[in-house]
Structure formats: structure tokens, C-alpha cells
N, C-alpha and C positions, 0 to 999 in steps of 0.2 A: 380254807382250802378243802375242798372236796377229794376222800381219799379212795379208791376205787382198786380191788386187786381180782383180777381172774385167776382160776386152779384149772388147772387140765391135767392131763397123765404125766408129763412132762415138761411143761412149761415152753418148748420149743415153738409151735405153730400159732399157739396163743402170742407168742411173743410179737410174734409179726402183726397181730392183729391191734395188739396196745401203743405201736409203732402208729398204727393208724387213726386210733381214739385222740392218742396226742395230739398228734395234728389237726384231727376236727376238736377237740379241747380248746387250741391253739388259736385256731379262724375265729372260732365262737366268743374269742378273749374271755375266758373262765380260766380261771385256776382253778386245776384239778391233776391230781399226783395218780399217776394209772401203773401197775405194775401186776407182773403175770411170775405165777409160782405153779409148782410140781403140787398136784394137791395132797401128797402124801408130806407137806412142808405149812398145812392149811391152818394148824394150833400155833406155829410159833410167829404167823404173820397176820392175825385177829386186831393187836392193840391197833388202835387209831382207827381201824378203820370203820368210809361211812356204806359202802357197797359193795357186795362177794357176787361175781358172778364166774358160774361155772361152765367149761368146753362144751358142749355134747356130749361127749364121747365119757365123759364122767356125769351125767342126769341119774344116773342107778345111784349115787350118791348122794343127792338132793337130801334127802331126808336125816341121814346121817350127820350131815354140815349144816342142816339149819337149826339141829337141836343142838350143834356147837356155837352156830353164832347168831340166833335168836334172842338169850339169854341175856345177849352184851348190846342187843336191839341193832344190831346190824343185819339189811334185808339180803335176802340169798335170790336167786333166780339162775335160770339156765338160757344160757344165750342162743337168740333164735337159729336152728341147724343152716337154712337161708344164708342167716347175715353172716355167720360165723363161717359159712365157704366160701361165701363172695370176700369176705374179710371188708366187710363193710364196717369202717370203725365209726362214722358217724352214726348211725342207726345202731349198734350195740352202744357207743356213749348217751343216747338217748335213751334205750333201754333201763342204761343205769339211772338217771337222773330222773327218771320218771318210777324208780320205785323209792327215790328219796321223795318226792311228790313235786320234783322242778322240771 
């Protein structure tokens, strides 16, 4: 199982977006575990995971969270501003999977 968490300021609008990755998860029949956290919550939700992607509206942080979760070989990215308003969750799940190299 492929594990996948987004950070945003909140956790709130992301949330709606992982609601969508789900389901294109889901069509795609992959297991894959997607979950959205507050990124000031981004150390205590690290283990397991294989993909960190961050809101927009948190990119000034990029650098800060990939020297947190680099180390542990988990890839970071910031989710395209585009997909991320359309709340296109197929296109951000692809995002992710294509920086584990699938």
C-alpha cells in the first residue's frame, strides 16, 4: 500500500481534495492510503510514509520539510496551484505517483 499525506495551513480544503484522490485511487484499483494534515502537525505524521505533498499556499515551506523528510527518503513536492483549485484529485494522485516513479 502506497502511503500519501498532504500539509496545508489547515488541513481543511486539502481535505476535500483527498476525498478526490480517493476516488481516483479507487477507479484506478490501487491501494493507496491518502490523508491531509495541518502542516504545523508534518513531524508527528512522517513514519510510513511513501509521498508528502504540500497546498500552495504552504510552497514557502518546501525547503524546510524536505530537509525533514528527505533524510527518511520520502519525496516532497508542491501540488500544481491549477490542480489544487480545480481540486482535481486524479491529476494531484498522479503527481504523487509519478514522483515515486509509477
Amino acid at each position: 500500500m502506497i502511503k500519501i499525506a498532504l500539509f496545508c495551513n489547515a488541513g481543511m480544503s486539502t481535505s476535500m481534495l483527498v476525498a478526490k484522490m480517493r476516488k481516483a485511487a479507487e477507479e484506478s484499483g490501487q491501494e493507496i492510503s491518502i490523508d491531509a494534515y495541518p502542516e504545523a502537525q508534518l513531524s508527528r505524521h512522517l513514519d510510513g510514509l511513501d509521498v508528502v505533498l504540500l497546498g500552495p499556499q504552504i510552497k514557502f515551506a518546501l525547503a524546510k520539510i524536505k530537509a525533514l523528510c528527505e533524510p527518511k527518503g520520502i519525496p516532497v513536492d508542491v501540488i500544481n496551484t491549477a490542480d489544487y483549485g480545480m481540486m482535481n484529485g486524479k491529476k494531484v494522485l498522479n503527481q504523487a505517483l509519478r514522483l515515486l516513479g509509477k
